[in-house]
C-alpha positions, 0 to 999 in steps of 0.5 A, spaced: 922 158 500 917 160 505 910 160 504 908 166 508 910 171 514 909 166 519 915 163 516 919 169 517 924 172 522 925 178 525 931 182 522 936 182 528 936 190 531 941 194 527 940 191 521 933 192 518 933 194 510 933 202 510 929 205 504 929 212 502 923 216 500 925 221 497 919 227 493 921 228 487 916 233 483 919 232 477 924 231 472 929 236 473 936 238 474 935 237 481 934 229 480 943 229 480 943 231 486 937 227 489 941 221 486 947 222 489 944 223 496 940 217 496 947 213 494 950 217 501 945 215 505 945 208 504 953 208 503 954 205 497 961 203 496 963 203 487 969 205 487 972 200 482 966 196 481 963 195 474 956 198 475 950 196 470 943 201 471 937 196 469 932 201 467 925 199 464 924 200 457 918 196 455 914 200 449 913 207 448 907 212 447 908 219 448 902 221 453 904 214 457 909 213 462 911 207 461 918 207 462 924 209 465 925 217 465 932 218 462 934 224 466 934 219 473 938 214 469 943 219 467 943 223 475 944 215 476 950 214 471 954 221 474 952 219 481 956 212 480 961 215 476 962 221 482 964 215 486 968 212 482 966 206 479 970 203 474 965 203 469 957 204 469 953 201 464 946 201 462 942 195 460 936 192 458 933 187 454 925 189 452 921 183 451 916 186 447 920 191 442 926 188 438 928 194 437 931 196 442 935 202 440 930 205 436 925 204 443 931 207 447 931 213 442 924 214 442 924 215 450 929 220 450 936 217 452 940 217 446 938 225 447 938 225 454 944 222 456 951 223 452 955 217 449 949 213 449 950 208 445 957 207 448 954 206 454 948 201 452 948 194 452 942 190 449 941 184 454 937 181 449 943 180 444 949 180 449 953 174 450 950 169 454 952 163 460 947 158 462 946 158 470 943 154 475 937 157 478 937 156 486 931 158 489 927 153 485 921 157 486 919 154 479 919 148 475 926 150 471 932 149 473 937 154 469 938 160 464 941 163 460 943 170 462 947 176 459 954 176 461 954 183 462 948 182 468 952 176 471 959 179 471 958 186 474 959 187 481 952 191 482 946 191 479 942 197 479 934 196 478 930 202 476 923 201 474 917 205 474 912 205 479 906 201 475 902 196 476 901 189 472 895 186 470 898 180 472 901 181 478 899 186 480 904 191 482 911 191 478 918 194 481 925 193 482 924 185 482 919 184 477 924 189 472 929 184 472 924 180 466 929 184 462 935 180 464 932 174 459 934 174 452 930 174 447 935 172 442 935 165 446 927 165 449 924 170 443 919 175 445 916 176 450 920 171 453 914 167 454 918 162 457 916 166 464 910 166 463 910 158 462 913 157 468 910 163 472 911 170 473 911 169 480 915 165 481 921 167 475 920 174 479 923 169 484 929 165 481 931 172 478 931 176 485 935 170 488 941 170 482 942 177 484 944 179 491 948 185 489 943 189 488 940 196 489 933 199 487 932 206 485 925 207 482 922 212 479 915 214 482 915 222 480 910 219 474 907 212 474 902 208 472 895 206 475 890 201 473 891 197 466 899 197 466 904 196 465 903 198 459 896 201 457 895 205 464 894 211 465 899 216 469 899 217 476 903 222 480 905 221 485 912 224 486 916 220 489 923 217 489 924 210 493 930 206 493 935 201 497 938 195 497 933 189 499 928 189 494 923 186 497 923 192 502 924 197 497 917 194 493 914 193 500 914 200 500 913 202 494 906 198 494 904 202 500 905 209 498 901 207 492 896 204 498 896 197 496 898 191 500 905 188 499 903 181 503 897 180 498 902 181 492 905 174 491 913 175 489 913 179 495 909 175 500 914 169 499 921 172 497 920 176 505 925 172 508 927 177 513 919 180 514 921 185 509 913 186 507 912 188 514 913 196 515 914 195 522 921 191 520 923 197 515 927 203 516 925 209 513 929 214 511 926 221 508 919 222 507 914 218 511 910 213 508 904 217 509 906 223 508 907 220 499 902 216 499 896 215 493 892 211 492 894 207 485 887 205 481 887 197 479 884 192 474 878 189 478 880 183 479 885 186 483 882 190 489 883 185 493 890 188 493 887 195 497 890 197 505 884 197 509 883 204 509 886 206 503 
């Protein structure tokens, strides 16, 4: 895996990862018709494919933004189903809660999306298979993953719009830390944490190649997240297929610099961090971007001028 951009290559002309930025000022109706725009623009084909929606749930305060708006995940499960999929799920597996039911009913989900727990699959208690990792980023060489992920034909993360106190930032791939059980690696799943948060972020990303992102940026979170933040408007939708880009872009809205985020430096294989290698679609960076406040330790991470 390349150790920096020097390393990556131009997308070839025509073929530049598309992102949506698309302002969203809050959780209302109109998010049904936002999503289903975005799935347009960027031509997802679902008719007769299994879809599985991977929001972030990780803990719940009611002053704090912590997780997945349950209004965008329900605009997300109608869009799918508007385009027939022949079934869309949602999935995910805390790290912190063992409750997993208990946090979704306390965030909003069991009251916002109808048949709920019909839909839900706790990724922490799911069947599971062992996989080889590819990208050997880190010293492991497999997982056990949930069937449900590793069997669906698309995998839609939709995180919040945050920041870590490790990494820095966490987006579409970071979220897939809620793919590894807690049945097999206990909570919070340390074994990440042994082995590398970067570099898991990028055996995960290189398992899943099916993948859109839409992330939830109309509340985020600055500062000690992704937990103990504090919120941040910032009114916004992103999304699009390759992940990379769509974080890379994300992290510039929140005035960060995405080639200084480590996971994203390296997982760039095509320039995706680069702005000039990406196509906005909607809203200029410009015209969403707010500067996200971070830990000290981490101010090292600011655009120039931002």
């Amino acid at each position: 895996m390349c150790a920096s951009l020097s390393c990556s290559h131009r997308p070839e002309p025509g073929r530049e990862p598309h992102v949506t930025i698309m302002k969203a000022t809050g959780y209302d109706q109109d998010l049904f018709a936002k999503v289903r725009r975005i799935l347009a623009e960027h031509r997802v084909q679902a008719k007769g494919k299994r879809v599985v929606l991977k929001p972030n749930l990780v803990e719940f305060d009611a002053a704090a933004p912590i997780n997945t708006h349950p209004l965008l995940v329900h605009a997300a499960v109608e869009a799918f189903r508007a385009l027939e999929a022949s079934e869309v799920r949602i999935a995910e597996g805390p790290g912190h809660r063992r409750g997993t039911l208990d946090l979704a009913d306390a965030a909003g989900y069991f009251s916002t999306i109808p048949k709920f727990e019909d839909l839900f699959i706790d990724l922490n208690l799911d069947e599971v298979s062992k996989v080889r990792l590819q990208g050997r980023a880190s010293h492991l060489r497999s997982l056990y993953l949930p069937n449900t992920v590793l069997g669906c034909d698309l995998v839609v993360s939709m995180p919040k719009l945050k920041t870590h106190h490790w990494v820095g930032v966490t987006l579409s791939m970071k979220n897939f830390f809620g793919t590894v059980p807690g049945a097999v690696y206990g909570w919070p799943k340390n074994i990440l944490h042994w082995a590398g948060i970067n570099e898991c972020i990028l055996e995960l990303h290189a398992l899943f190649p099916r993948t859109f992102a839409i992330v939830d940026g109309i509340e985020g979170m600055e500062g000690n997240g992704p937990i103990q933040g504090t919120k941040k408007f910032a009114g916004v939708i992103v999304a699009g297929s390759d992940l990379p880009a769509v974080d890379a872009t994300c992290c510039r809205i929140m005035g960060l610099d995405p080639e200084k985020i480590t996971y994203l430096r390296e997982a760039a294989d095509r320039g995706q961090t680069q702005e000039a290698y990406v196509r906005q679609i909607g809203e200029p960076i410009r015209a969403a971007a707010t500067r996200f406040a971070v830990l000290p330790q981490f101010r090292f991470l600011y655009l120039s001028g931002a």
